[in-house]
N, C-alpha and C positions, 0 to 999 in steps of 0.2 A: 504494500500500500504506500502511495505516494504523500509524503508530509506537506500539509501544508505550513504556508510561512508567509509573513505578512510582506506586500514591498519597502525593500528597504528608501526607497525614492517615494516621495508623495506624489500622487497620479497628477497630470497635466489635465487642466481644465481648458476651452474656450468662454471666452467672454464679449459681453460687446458693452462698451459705457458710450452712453449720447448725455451733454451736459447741453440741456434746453438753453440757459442763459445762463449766464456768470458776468461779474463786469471787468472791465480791460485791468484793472487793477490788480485781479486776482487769476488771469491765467499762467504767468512765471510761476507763483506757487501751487498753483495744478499741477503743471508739468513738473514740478517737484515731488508732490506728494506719490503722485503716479511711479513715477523715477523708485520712490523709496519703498512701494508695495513690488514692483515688477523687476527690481534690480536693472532697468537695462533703459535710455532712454529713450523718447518716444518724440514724435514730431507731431503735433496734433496743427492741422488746418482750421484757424477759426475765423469763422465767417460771423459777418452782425448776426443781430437777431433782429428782424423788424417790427417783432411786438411789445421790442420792451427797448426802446432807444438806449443805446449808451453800453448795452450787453452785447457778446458774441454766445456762438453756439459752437460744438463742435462733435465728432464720434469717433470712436475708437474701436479695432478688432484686436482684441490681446489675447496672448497663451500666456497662463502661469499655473503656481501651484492651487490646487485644490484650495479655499477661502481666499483668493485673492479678491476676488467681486467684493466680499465680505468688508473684506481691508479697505479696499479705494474707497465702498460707501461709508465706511468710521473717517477715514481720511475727508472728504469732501463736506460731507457735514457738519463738520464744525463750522466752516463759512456760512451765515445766516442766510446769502445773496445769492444762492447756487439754488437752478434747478435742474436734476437730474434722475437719470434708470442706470441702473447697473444689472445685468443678465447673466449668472456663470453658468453653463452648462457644460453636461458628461453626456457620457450614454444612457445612464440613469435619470434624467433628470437633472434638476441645479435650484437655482433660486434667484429671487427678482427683488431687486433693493428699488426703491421710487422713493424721493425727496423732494417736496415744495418748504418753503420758509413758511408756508402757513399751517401744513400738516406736519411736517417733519417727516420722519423716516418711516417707512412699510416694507417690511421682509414677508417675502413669501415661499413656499416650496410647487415649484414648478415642475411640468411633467416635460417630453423632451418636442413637444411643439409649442411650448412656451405659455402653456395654460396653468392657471390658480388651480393647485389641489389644496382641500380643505378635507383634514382628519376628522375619525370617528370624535378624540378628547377635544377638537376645538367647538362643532356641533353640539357636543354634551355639554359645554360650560354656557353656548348660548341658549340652549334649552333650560337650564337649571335657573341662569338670571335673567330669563324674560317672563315674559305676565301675561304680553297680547303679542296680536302676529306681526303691528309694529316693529316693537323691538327687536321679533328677529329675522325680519326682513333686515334693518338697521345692524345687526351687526352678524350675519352674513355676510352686508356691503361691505362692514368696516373686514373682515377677515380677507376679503378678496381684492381689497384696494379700489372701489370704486370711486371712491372721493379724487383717491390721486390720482387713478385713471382719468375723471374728468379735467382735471385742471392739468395735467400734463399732454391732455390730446389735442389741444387748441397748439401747442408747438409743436406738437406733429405734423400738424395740418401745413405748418410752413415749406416746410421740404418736399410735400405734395403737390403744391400752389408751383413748385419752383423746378419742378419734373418739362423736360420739355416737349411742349406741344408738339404731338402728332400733326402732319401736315398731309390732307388729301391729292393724290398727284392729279 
């Protein structure tokens, strides 16, 4: 019988971070903080943001180890002035970090097309602290991020808006 044994290497993830807005002040220490989760440095392209004057935007495809998503979203959160998604995925699945200065931070566990899975214990604690079907509509949403789905999709919509027109020959 063959033994098993754990890898001595922590497994390599992919990840993707998109920083909706940030202001020019604060991207040298992005690419910092970035630098010091991913060991290696990165050249990030940032472009304005047109919805919030004075902000860029930018994204990123990273490999690191296993909790790096983890890491860049404790790193970027401390600036009150960031909004951003952080996505790490495996084969298994990964997890989805989403930051607004007005929600703050939402971790989720993701399946591997990038959908909210929501456990047996998270269901039972909303069951146990709601009363009417209110509240657990309300925090269903709040377990699956729709708050900060809504207020992060309006700067989605920008890169959509900036896709270029097909043109009928």
């Amino acid at each position: 019988m063959e033994r098993l044994t754990t890898p001595s290497k922590p497994s390599q993830v992919r990840g993707f971070l998109t920083i909706h807005s940030a202001p020019s002040a604060l991207r040298h220490h992005i690419d910092w903080a970035i630098h010091a989760v991913l060991g290696n440095w990165v050249q990030l392209a940032w472009n304005p943001q047109p919805l919030m004057p004075g902000t860029f935007r930018t994204q990123l495809e990273f490999r690191g180890p296993q909790g790096a998503g983890a890491e860049i979203a404790s790193s970027l959160r401390s600036w009150h002035y960031l909004n951003f998604e952080v996505i790490e995925g495996s084969e298994l699945g990964g997890e989805l970090f989403r930051f607004t200065p007005e929600l703050g931070i939402h971790r989720a566990v993701v399946d591997q097309s990038g959908a909210v899975l929501v456990n047996e214990n998270q269901l039972s604690a909303i069951l146990a602290n709601s009363f009417d079907e209110d509240s657990i509509r309300e925090g269903i949403a709040a377990i699956v991020g729709t708050s900060w789905e809504s207020e992060l999709d309006r700067f989605r919509s920008v890169d959509l808006q900036e896709l270029p027109r097909l043109r009928a020959i």
